[in-house]
VOGU-3710 file (C-alpha; in Angstrom, 3 decimals, decimal comma):
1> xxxxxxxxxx> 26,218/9,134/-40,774  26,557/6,868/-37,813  24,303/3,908/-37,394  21,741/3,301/-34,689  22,373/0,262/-32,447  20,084/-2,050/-30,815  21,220/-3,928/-27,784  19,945/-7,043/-27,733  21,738/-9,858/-25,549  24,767/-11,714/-27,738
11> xxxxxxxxxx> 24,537/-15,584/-27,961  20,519/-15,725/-28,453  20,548/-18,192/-31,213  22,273/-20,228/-28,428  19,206/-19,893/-25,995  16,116/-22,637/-25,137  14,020/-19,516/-24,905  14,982/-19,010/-29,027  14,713/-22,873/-29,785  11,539/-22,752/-28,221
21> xxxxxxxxxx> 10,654/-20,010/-30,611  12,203/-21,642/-33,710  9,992/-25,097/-32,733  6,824/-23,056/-32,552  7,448/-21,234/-35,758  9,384/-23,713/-37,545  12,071/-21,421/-38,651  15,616/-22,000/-37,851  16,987/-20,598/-34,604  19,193/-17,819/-36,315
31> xxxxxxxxxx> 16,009/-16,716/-38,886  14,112/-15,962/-35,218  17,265/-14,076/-33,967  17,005/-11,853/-37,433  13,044/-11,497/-36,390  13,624/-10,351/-33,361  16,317/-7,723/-34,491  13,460/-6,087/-36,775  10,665/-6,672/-33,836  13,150/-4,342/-32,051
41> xxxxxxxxxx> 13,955/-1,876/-34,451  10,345/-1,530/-34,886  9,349/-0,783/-31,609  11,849/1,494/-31,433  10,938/3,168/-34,144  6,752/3,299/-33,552  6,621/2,769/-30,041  7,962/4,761/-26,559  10,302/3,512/-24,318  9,746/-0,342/-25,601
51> xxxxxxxxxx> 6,133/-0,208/-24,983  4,154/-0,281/-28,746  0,553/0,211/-29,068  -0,791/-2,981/-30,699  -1,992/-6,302/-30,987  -0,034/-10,345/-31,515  -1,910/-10,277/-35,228  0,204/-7,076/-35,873  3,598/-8,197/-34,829  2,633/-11,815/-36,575
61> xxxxxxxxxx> 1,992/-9,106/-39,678  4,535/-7,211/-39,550  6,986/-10,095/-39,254  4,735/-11,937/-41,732  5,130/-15,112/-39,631  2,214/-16,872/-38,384  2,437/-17,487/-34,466  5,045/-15,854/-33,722  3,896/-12,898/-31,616  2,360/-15,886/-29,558
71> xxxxxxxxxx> 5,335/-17,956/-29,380  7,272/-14,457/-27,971  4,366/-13,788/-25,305  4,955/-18,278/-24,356  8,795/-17,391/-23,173  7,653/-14,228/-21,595  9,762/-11,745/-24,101  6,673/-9,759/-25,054  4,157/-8,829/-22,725  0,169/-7,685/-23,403
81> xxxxxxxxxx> -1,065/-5,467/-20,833  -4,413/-3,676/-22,082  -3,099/-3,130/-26,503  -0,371/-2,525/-25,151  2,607/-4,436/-26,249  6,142/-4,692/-24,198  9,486/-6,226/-25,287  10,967/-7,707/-22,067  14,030/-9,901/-21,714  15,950/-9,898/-25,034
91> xxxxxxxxxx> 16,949/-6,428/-25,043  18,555/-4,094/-22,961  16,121/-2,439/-19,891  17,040/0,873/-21,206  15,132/0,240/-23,868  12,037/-0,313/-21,358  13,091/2,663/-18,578  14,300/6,073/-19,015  15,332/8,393/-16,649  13,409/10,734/-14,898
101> xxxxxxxxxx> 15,187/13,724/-14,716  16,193/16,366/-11,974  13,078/18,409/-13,239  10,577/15,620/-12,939  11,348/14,264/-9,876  11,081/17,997/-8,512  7,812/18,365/-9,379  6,268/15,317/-8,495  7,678/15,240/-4,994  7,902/19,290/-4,214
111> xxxxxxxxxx> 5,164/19,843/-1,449  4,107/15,794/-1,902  2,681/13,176/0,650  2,822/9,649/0,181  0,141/8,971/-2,134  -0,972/6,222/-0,237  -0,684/7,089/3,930  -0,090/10,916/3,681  3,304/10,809/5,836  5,681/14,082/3,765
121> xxxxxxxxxx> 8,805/12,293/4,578  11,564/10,275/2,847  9,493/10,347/-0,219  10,175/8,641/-3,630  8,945/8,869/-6,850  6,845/5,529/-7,687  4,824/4,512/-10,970  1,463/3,973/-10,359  1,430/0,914/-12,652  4,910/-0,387/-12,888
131> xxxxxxxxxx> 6,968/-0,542/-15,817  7,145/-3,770/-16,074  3,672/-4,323/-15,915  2,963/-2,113/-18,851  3,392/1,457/-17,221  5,243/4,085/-18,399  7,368/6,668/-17,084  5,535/9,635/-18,437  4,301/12,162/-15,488  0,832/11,196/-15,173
141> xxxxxxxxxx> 2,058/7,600/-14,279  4,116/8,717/-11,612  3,497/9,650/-7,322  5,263/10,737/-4,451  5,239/7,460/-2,071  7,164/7,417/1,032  9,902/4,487/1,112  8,228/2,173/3,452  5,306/2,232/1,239  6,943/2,190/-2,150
151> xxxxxxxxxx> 9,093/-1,012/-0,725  5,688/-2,497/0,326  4,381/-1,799/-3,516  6,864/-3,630/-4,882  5,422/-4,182/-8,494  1,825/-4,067/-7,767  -0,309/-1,114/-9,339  -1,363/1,362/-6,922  -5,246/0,399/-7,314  -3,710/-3,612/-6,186
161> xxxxxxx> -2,048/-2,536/-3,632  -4,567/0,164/-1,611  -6,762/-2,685/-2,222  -4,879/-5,102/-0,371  -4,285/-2,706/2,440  -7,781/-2,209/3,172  -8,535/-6,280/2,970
//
């Protein structure tokens, strides 16, 4: 039975990013590498597309080290947006993004206007909240936005920026 692979960068024990980590913890840099190898795994296992449902007092739990969920979320490598926790930076993006699919992308742009100034050309499909602010790629986070717009977007939820278009 083959084994299942998690790509996480090579040379981390080598980083500030980990040091910092290994200060704030006060475990050696190599012991935070192992943590973060099992933070992984886990959200692969219990969570979707590196996005877990949960709380820093769970991860510090589950890795039954005080602080550390915190120290993580200090060098940006996990990310809180509304209970729900993202890995970001440490592991591969594929592990954050999947993609859409012929299918999908059919039905969210077939007979579509841009979501945000009605125009039914050069359309793309855009998430509403971005993925790496926390949204997902599942349908009901996704629109048909015409190019101009979606470039305009950028990584701004849809509510931020129709806000800052009427300003």
């Amino acid at each position: 039975m083959a084994a299942e692979w998690i790509k996480l960068r090579s040379g981390l024990d080598n980083l500030p990013k980990v040091w910092r980590i290994a200060k704030a913890v006060d475990l050696e840099s190599e012991t935070v590498v192992f943590h973060l190898y099992r933070l992984a795994g886990w959200f692969k296992q219990y969570g979707k597309y590196g996005k877990l449902k949960a709380d820093l007092r769970t991860v510090n739990s589950f890795l039954h080290v005080s602080g550390f969920a915190e120290a993580l979320r200090d060098v940006d490598w996990l990310r809180d947006h509304d209970g729900v926790l993202m890995l970001n930076g440490f592991c591969s993006v594929s592990a954050t993004r999947k993609s859409l699919g012929r299918e999908v992308r059919r039905r969210i742009l077939e007979g579509a206007s841009c979501a945000a100034c009605g125009v039914t050309e050069d359309l793309v499909v855009d998430h509403v909240v971005p993925v790496v602010r926390g949204g997902s790629c599942e349908e009901e986070n996704l629109q048909a936005l015409c190019d101009p717009c979606n470039r305009a977007k950028g990584r701004k939820t849809m509510e931020e920026f129709l806000r800052g278009r009427h300003a």
